[in-house]
ZAZA-126582 format. One line per 5 residues: number of its first residue (from 1); for each residue x negated, y, z of C-alpha. Coordinates in steps of 0.25 Angstrom, whole numbers, plus 2048, in hexadecimal, padded with zeros to 3 digits. Layout:
NUM) X/Y/Z ~ ... .
// end
This chain:
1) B4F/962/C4B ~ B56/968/C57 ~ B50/95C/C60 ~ B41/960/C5A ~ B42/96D/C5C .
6) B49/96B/C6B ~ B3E/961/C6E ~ B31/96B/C68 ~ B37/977/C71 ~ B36/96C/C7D .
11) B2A/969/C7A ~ B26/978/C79 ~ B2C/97C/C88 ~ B25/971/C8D ~ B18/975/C87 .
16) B19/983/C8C ~ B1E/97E/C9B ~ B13/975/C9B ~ B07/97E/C96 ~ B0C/98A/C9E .
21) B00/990/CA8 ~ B03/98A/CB5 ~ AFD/994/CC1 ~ AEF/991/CC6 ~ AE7/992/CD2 .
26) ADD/99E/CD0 ~ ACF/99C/CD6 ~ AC7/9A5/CDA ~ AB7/9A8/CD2 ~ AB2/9A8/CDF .
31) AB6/99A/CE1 ~ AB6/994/CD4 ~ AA7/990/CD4 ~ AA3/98E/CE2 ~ AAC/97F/CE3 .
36) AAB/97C/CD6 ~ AAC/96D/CD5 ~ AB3/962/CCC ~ AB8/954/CD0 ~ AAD/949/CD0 .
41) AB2/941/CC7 ~ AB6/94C/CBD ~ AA9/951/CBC ~ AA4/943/CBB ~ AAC/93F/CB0 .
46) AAF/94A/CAA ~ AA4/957/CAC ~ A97/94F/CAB ~ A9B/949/C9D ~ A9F/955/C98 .
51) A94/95C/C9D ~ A89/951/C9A ~ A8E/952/C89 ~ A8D/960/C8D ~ A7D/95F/C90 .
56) A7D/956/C84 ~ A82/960/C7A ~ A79/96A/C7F ~ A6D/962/C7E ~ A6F/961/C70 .
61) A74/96E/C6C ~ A66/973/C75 ~ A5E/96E/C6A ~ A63/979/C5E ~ A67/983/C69 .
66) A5B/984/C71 ~ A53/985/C64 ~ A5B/991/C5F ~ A5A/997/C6D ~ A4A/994/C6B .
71) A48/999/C60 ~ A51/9A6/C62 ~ A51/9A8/C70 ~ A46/9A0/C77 ~ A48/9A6/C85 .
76) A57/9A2/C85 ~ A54/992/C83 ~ A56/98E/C91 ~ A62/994/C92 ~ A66/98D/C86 .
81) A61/980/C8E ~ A68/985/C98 ~ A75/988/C94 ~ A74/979/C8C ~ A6F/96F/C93 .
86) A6A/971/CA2 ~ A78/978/CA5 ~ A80/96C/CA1 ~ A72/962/CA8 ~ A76/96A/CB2 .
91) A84/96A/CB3 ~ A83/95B/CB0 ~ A7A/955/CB8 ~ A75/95F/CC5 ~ A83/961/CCA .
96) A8A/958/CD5 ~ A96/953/CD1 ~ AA3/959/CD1 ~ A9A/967/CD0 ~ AA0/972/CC6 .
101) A90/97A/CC6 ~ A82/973/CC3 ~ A77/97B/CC7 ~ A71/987/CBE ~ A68/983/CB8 .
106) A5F/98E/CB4 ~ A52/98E/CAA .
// end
């Protein structure tokens, strides 16, 4: 008993030394945006994927959302289009690789 109860309390210091906040280098708003990249391969293996299922799924929840948005707000539907598939079009194929951005896309 006293070895489990040794060992939990181990495990319970090591838990908090190694979750403890560790300081971080702030970045400034100004320059958080303006060289906003990601590794290449990082965004090829991993942000197009994620952003191509991303497209995917909004194609097919465009079909009972932009009806809704038709039939109760019809001047909202490109926003709707927006927000769901030409953002994550955008954001998938018409930026460079490696950029964070695409480019607006505005309707």
């Amino acid at each position: 008993m006293r070895k489990m109860a040794r060992n939990l309390l181990i495990g319970f210091a090591l838990v908090g030394l190694l979750g403890a906040p560790l300081p971080a280098a702030a970045v400034a708003y100004e320059d958080s945006f303006s060289n906003c990249n990601y590794p290449k391969t990082f965004d090829l293996m991993v942000m197009r994927p994620i952003s191509f299922s991303t497209l995917l799924i909004g194609t097919a929840l465009f079909v009972p959302f932009g009806t809704l948005a038709l039939l109760t707000v019809p001047e909202d539907v490109g926003s709707v289009y927006n927000t769901m598939i030409a953002a994550p079009a955008a954001f998938t194929f018409d930026r460079r690789l490696g950029e964070c951005q695409a480019l607006k896309v505005a309707l």
